[in-house]
FIKE-177279 format. One record per residue: residue number from 1; x, y, z of N, C-alpha, C in turn. Coordinates in pm, whole numbers, always signed. Example, Ala and Ser with C-alpha at 12.3 -4.5 7.8 and 13.67 -1.06 7.14 Angstrom:
% residues 2
n nxx nyy nzz caxx cayy cazz cxx cyy czz
1 +1319 -569 +780 +1230 -450 +780 +1320 -330 +780
2 +1285 -225 +708 +1367 -106 +714 +1290 +3 +787
***
This chain:
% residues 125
n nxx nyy nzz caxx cayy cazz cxx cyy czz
1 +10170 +12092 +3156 +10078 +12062 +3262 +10053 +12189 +3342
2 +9948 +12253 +3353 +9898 +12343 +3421 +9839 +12302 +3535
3 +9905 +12372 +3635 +9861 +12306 +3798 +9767 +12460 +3848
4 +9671 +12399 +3916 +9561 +12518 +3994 +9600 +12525 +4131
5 +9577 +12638 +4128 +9640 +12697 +4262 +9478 +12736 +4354
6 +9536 +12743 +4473 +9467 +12717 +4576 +9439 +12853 +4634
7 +9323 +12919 +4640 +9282 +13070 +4689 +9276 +13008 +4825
8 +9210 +12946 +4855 +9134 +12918 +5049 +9148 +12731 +5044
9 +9125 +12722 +5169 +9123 +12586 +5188 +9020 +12551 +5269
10 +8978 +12469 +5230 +8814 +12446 +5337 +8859 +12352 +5471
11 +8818 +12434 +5559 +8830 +12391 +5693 +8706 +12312 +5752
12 +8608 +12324 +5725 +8479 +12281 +5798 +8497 +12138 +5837
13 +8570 +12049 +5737 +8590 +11892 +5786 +8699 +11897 +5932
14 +8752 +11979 +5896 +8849 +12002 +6012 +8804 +12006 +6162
15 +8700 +12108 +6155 +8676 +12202 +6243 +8597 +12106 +6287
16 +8544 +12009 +6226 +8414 +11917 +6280 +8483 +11803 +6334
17 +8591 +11783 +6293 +8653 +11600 +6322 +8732 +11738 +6509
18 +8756 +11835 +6541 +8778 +11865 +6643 +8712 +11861 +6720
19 +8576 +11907 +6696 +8476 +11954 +6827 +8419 +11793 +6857
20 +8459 +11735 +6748 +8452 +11573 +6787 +8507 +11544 +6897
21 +8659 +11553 +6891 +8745 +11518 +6974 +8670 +11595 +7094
22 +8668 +11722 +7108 +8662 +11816 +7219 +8566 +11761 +7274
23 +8479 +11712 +7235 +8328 +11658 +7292 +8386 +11498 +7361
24 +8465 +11457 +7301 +8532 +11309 +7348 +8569 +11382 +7473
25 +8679 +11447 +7468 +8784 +11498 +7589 +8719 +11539 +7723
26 +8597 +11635 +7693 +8509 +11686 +7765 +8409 +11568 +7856
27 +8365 +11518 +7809 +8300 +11388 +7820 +8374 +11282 +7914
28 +8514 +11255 +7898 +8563 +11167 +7985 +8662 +11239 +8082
29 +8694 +11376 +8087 +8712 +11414 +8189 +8646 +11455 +8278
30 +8548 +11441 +8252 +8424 +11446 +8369 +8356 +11330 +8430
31 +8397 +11198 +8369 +8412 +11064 +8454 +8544 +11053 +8501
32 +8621 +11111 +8505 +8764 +11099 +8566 +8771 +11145 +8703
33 +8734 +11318 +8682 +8675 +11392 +8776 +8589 +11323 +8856
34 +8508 +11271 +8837 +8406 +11242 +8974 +8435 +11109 +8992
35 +8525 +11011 +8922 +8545 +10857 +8954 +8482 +10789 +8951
36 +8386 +10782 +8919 +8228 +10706 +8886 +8163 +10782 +8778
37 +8077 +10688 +8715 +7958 +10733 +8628 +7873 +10737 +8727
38 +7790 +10849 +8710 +7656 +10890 +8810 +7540 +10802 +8776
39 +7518 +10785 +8899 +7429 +10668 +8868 +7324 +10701 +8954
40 +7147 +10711 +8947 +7069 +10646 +9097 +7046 +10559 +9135
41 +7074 +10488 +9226 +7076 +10374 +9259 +6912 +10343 +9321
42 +6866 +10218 +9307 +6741 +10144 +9347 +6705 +10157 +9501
43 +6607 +10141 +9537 +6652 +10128 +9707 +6607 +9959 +9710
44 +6628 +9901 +9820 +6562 +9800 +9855 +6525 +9800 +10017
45 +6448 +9697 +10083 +6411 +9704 +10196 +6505 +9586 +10303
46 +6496 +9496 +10187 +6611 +9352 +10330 +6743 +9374 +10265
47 +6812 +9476 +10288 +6971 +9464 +10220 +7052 +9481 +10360
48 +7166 +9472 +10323 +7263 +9511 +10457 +7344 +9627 +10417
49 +7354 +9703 +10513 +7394 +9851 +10441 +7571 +9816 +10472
50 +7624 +9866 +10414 +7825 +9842 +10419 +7865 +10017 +10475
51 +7916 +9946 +10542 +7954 +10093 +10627 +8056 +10113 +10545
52 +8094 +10249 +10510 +8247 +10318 +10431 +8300 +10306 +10518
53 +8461 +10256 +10526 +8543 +10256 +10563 +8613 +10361 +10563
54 +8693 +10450 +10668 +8719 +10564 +10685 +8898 +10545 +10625
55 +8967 +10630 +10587 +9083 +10634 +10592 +9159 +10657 +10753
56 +9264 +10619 +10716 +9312 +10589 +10887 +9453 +10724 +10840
57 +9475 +10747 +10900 +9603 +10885 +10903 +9687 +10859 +10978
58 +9801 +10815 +10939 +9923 +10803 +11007 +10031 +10938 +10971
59 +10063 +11000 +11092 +10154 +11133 +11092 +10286 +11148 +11116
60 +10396 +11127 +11089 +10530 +11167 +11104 +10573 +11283 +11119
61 +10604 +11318 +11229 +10652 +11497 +11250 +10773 +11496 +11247
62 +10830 +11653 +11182 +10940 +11640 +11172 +11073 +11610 +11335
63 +10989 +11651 +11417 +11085 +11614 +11537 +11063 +11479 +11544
64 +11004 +11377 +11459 +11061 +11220 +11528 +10903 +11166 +11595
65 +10785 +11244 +11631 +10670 +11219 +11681 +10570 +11149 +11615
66 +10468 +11034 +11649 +10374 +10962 +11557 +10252 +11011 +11597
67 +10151 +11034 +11478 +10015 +11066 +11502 +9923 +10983 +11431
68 +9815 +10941 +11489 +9707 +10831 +11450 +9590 +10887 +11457
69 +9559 +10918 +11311 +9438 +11051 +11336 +9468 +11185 +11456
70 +9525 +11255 +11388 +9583 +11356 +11465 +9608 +11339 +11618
71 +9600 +11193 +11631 +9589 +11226 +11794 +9779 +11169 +11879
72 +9858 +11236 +11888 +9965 +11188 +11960 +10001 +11021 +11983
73 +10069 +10983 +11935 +10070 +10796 +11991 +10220 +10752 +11970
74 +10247 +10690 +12121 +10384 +10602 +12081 +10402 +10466 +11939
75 +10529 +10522 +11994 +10534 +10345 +11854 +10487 +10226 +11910
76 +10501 +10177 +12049 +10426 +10074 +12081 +10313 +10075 +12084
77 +10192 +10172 +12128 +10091 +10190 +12109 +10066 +10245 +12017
78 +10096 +10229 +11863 +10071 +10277 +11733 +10153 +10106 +11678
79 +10194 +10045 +11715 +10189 +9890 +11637 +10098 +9789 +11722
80 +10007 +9856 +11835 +9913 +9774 +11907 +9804 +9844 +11865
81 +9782 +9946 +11779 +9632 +9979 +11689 +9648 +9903 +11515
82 +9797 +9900 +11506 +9781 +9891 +11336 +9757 +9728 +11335
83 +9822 +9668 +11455 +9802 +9479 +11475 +9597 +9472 +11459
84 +9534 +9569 +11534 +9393 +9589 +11533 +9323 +9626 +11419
85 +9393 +9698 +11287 +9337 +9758 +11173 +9323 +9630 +11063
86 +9192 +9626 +11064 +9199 +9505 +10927 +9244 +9531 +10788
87 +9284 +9460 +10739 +9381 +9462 +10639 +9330 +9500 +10517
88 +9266 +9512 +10504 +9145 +9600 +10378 +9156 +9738 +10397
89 +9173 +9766 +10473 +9148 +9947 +10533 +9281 +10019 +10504
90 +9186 +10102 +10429 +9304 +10202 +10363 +9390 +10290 +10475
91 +9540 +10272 +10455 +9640 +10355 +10549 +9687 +10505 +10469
92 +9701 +10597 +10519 +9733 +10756 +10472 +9864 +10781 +10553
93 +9976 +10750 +10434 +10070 +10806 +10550 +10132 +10949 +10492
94 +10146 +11030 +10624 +10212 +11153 +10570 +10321 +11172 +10669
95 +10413 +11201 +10579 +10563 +11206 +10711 +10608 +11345 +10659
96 +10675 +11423 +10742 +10745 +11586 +10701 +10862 +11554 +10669
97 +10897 +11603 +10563 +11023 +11640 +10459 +11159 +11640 +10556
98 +11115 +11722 +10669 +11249 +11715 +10734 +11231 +11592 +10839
99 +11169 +11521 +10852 +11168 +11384 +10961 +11278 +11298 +10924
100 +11304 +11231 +11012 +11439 +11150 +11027 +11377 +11016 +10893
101 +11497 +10952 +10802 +11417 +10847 +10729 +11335 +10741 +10792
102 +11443 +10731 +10964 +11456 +10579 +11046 +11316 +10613 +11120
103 +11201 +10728 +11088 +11100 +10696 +11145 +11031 +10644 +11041
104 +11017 +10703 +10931 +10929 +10649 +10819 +10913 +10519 +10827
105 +11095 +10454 +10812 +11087 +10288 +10793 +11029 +10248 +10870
106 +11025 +10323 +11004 +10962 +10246 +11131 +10792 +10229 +11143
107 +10750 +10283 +11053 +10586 +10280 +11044 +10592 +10210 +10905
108 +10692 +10218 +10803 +10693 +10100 +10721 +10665 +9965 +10757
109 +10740 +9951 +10842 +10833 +9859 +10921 +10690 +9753 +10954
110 +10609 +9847 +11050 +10500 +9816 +11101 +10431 +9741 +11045
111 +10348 +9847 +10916 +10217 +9806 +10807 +10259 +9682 +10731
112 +10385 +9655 +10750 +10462 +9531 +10649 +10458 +9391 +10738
113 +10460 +9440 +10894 +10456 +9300 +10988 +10329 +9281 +11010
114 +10218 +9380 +10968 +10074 +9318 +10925 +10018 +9308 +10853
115 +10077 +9286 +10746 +10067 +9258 +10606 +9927 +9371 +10552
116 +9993 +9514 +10562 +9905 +9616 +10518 +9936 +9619 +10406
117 +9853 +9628 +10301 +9926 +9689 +10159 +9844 +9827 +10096
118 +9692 +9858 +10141 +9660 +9917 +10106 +9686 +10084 +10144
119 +9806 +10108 +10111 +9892 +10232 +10176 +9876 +10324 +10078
120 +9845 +10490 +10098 +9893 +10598 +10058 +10003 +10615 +10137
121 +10104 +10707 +10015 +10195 +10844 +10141 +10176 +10922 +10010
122 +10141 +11014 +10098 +10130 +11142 +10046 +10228 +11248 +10029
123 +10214 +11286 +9924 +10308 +11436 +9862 +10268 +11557 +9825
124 +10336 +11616 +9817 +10279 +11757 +9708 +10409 +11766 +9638
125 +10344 +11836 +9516 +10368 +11877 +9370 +10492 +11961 +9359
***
């Protein structure tokens, strides 16, 4: 039995089932990226427009201090705004690395006795 040996190997099926893929990859990381498919939307004249809802920023400093949209606030007057935040509305919490745990829980503590769930906390990498 005489077996043939192989000078080159043809790549072109190769090279094509990739740029396949690459064109896949390319393609849906760019609906990932922007989180939506782009769309124009219609206008109409009797609609009701929906206001965006803003993210709300809750701040933990490392000395033990609370901030509500950057602005200074006790814990009693920071569980007499979050009793006011409707429960749909997204919460951002960011607390510093070196802050005590027993404040965190304490704005836990809070969003949980008004049945918040829609919570970030934020990190870095």
């Amino acid at each position: 039995m005489q077996r043939k040996r192989f000078d080159s190997i043809n790549v072109i099926p190769m090279i094509d089932i990739l740029l396949v893929l690459l064109v896949m990859v390319i393609t849906t990381a760019t609906f990932v990226k922007q989180g939506i498919l782009p769309v124009d939307l219609p206008e109409a004249k009797a609609s009701d427009k929906k206001e965006d809802k803003k993210e709300i920023d809750i701040y933990v400093t490392k000395d033990g201090k609370y901030h509500l949209d950057k602005n200074p606030i006790s814990v009693a007057e920071l569980e007499a705004r979050i009793s006011k935040i409707p429960k749909d509305q997204t919460i951002v919490l960011r607390s510093d690395k070196d802050a005590t745990f027993q404040n965190f829980v304490t704005v836990m503590d809070l969003l949980k006795k008004y049945h918040h769930e829609q919570l970030y906390i934020v990190t870095k990498e």
